[in-house]
C-alpha positions as CSV (number, residue, x, y, z in Angstrom):
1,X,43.3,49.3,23.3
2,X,40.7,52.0,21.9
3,X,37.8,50.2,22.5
4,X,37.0,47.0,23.0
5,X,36.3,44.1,21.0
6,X,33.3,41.8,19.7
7,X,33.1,38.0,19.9
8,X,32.9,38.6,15.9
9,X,36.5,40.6,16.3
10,X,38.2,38.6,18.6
11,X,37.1,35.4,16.3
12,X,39.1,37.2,13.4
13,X,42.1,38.3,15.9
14,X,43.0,34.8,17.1
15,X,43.4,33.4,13.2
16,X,45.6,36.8,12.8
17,X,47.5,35.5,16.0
18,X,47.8,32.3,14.9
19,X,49.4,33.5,11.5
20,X,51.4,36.4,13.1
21,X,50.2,37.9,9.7
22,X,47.4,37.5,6.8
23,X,45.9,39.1,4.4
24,X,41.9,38.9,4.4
25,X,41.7,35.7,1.8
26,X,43.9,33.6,4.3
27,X,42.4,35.0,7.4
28,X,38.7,33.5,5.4
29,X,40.6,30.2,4.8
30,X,41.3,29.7,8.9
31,X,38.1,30.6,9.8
32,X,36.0,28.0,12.1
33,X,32.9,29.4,10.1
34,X,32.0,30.2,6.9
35,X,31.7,34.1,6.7
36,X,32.1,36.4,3.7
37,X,35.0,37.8,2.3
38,X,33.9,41.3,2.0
39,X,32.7,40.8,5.9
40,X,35.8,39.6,6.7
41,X,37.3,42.5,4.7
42,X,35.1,45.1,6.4
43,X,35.9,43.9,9.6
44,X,39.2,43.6,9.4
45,X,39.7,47.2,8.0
46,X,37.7,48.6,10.8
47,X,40.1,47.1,13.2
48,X,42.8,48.9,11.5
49,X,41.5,52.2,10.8
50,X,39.2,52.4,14.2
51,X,40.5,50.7,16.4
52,X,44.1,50.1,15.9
53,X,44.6,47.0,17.1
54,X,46.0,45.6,13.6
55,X,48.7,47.0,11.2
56,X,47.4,46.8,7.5
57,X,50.1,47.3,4.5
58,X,49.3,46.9,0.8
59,X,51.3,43.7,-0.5
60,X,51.0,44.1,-4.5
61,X,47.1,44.1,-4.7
62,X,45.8,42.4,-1.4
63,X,46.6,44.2,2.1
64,X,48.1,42.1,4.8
65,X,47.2,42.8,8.5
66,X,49.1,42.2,11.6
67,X,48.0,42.3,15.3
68,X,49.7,45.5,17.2
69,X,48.1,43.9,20.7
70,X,48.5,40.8,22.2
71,X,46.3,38.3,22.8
72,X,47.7,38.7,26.7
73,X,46.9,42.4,26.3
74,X,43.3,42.3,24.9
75,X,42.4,39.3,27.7
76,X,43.9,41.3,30.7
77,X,41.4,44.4,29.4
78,X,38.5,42.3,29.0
79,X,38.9,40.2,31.7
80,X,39.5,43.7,34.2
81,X,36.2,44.5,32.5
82,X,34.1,41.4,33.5
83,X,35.6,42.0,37.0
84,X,34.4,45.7,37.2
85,X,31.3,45.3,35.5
86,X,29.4,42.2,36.4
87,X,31.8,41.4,39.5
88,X,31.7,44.5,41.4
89,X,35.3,44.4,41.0
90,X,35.7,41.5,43.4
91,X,38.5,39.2,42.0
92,X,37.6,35.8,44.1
93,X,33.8,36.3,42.7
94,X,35.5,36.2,39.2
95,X,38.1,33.5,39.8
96,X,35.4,31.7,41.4
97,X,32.8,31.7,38.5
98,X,35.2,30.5,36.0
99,X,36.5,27.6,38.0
100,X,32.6,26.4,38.9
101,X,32.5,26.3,35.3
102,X,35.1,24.1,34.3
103,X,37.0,20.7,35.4
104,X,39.8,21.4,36.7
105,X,42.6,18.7,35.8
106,X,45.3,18.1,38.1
107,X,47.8,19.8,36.2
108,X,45.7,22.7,36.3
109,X,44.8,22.4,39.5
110,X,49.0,22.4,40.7
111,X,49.0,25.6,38.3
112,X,47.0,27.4,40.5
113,X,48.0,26.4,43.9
114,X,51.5,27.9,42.8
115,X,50.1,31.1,41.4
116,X,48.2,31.6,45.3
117,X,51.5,30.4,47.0
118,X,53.7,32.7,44.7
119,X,50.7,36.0,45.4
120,X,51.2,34.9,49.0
121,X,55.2,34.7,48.7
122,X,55.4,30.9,49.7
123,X,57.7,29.9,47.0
């Protein structure tokens, strides 16, 4: 990834996600927030031409735009980012800041014991 993404971007990425594909009218309609088309449109473009992390292709007069990363991808980046930057690159610091702020349910909880028995080859 070029560069990395706003909240604003990554709002507009996971309705593109969710669709697999849109064009900038139907990626308005899924929105969780009213925002303008030509701001969506803008956007949108910029993620294409800039920082390539959609596909865009004229469909008779509207453009249709398709992710080219993963949603997998763009959270590995920005989550190696929150650990270098504000973690000093310790994972347990990071791993232990997002669990104190959630509620862990037991199925999550199981989830996480076998990822740490699996990293220490217990499984």
């Amino acid at each position: 990834m070029e560069s990395r993404l706003t909240r604003y971007e990554l709002e507009l990425m996971d309705v593109l996600w969710e669709l697999g594909e849109g064009s900038v009218q139907q990626v308005c309609d899924k929105l969780t927030r009213p925002l303008a088309y030509t701001t969506v449109m803008t956007t949108l473009t910029l993620l294409a031409e800039r920082k390539r992390v959609l596909e865009r292709r004229k469909v008779g007069r509207a453009f249709v735009y398709r992710p080219l990363v993963s949603r997998d991808e763009v959270s590995r980046t920005m989550l190696a980012d929150l650990r270098e930057v504000l973690f000093g690159n310790r994972l347990p610091s990071l791993v232990l800041n997002l669990l104190a702020e959630e509620r862990l349910s037991a199925q999550d909880a199981t989830a996480l014991r076998t990822a740490i028995d699996r990293l220490e080859g217990k499984s």
